[in-house]
C-alpha positions as CSV (number, residue, x, y, z in Angstrom):
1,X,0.0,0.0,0.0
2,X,1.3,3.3,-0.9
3,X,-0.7,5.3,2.0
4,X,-2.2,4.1,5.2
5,X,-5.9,2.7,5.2
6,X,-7.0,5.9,7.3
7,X,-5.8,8.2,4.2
8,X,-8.4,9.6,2.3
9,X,-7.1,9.3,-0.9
10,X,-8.4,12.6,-3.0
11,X,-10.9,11.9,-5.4
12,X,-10.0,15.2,-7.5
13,X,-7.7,18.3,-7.9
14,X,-9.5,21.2,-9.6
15,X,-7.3,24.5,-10.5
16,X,-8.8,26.7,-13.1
17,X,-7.1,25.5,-16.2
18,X,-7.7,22.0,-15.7
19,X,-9.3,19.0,-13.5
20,X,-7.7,15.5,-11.9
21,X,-9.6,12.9,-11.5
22,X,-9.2,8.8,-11.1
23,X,-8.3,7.3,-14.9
24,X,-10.4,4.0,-15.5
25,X,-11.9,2.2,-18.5
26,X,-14.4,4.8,-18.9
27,X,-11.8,7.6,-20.0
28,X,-10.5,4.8,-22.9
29,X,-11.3,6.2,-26.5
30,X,-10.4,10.1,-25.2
31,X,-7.2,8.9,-23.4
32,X,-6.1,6.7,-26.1
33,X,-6.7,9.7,-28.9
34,X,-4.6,12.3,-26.2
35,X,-1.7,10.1,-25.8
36,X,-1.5,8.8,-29.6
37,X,-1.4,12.0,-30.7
38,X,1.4,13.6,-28.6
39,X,3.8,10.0,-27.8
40,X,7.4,12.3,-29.4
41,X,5.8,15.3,-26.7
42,X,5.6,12.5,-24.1
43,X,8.8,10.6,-24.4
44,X,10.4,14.2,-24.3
45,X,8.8,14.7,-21.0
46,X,11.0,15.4,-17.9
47,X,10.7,12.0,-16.0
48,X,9.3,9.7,-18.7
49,X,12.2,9.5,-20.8
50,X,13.4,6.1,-21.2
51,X,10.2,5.1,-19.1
52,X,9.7,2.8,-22.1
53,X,5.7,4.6,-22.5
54,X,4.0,5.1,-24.6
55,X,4.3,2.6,-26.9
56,X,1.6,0.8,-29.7
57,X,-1.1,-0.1,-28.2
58,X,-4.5,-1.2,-29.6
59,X,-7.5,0.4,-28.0
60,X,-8.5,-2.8,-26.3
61,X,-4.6,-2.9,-25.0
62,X,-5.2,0.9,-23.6
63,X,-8.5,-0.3,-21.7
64,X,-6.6,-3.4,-19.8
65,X,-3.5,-0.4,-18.5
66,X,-6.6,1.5,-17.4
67,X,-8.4,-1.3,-16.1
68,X,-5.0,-2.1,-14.0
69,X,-4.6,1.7,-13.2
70,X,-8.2,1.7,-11.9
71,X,-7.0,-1.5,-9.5
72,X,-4.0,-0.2,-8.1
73,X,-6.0,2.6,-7.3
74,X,-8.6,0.7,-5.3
75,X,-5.5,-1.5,-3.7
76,X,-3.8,1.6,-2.8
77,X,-0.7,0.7,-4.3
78,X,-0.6,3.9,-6.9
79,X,-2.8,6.5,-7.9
80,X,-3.5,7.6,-11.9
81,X,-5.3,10.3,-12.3
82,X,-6.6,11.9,-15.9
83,X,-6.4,15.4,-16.4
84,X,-9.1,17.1,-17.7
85,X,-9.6,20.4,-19.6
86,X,-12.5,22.3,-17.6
87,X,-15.5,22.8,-19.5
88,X,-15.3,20.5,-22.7
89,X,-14.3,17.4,-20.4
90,X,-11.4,16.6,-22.9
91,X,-8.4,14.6,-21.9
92,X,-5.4,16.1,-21.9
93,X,-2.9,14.3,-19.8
94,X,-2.5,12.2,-17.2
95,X,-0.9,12.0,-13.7
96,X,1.4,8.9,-11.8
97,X,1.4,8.8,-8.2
98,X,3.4,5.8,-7.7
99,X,6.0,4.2,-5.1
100,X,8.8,4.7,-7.4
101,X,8.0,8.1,-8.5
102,X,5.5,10.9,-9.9
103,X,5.1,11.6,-13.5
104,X,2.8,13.6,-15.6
105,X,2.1,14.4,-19.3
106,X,-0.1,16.8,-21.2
107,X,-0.5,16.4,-25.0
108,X,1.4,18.5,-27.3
109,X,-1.6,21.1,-28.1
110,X,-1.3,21.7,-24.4
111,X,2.3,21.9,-23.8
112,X,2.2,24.9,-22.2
113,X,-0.3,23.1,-19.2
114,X,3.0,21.3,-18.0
115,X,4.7,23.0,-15.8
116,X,1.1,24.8,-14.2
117,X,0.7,20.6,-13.6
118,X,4.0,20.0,-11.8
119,X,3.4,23.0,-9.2
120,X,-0.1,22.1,-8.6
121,X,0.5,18.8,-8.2
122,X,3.8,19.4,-6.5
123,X,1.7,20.9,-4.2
124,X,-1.3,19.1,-3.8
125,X,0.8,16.0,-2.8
126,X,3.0,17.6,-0.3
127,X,-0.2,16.6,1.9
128,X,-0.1,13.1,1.4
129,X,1.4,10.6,3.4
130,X,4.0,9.6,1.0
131,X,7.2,8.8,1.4
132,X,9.8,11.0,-0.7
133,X,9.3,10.9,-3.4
134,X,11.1,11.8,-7.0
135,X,8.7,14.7,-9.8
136,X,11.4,15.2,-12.4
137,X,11.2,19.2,-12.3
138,X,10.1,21.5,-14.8
């Protein structure tokens, strides 16, 4: 487990530009689109290079990762959330909260979103119980 029992794990982060909440199977077809279309943005991403993700994956392939994201989550043992553009509901990134580290991505049409991401999420998990943890800097 990656936080005691008696943490209430957050259900949502919500800043003006955009909106956290858990990823599952229901965010598929719009999660699969935002990360397709930005995977050279990703990769270039402070923390995910060499992360070996994103790679090709069918859409069936991109339900299963967020059918096991959406299990760790209700194990405790890391927490994905999607990050929403207020408003329209769109997908466009996603955040890690896992025991090895922290990551994040916003697709390339966004790129300016990712370092508003890091401090607010920099910030919203200086809360948790976690241990220290590493959030390549922007």
């Amino acid at each position: 487990m990656l936080v005691p029992e008696d943490f209430e794990v957050p259900r949502e982060l919500i800043t003006e530009r955009f909106r956290l909440e858990p990823l599952g199977p229901q965010h598929n077809e719009a999660d699969y689109a935002a990360w397709t279309s930005s995977m050279e943005h990703i990769r270039a991403t402070p923390g995910l290079d060499g992360w070996g993700w994103p790679r090709e994956l069918t859409l069936e392939q991109n339900r299963d990762d967020l059918r096991r994201h959406a299990d760790d989550f209700a194990k405790r043992k890391g927490f994905t959330y999607t990050v929403l553009e207020p408003g329209t509901g769109d997908v466009i990134g996603c955040v890690y909260i896992y025991p090895s580290a922290v990551r994040s991505w916003v697709r390339a049409d966004r790129a300016e979103l990712d370092k508003p991401l890091y401090d607010a999420v920099s910030k919203w998990i200086a809360d948790w119980p976690l241990r220290q943890l590493t959030y390549a800097p922007r």
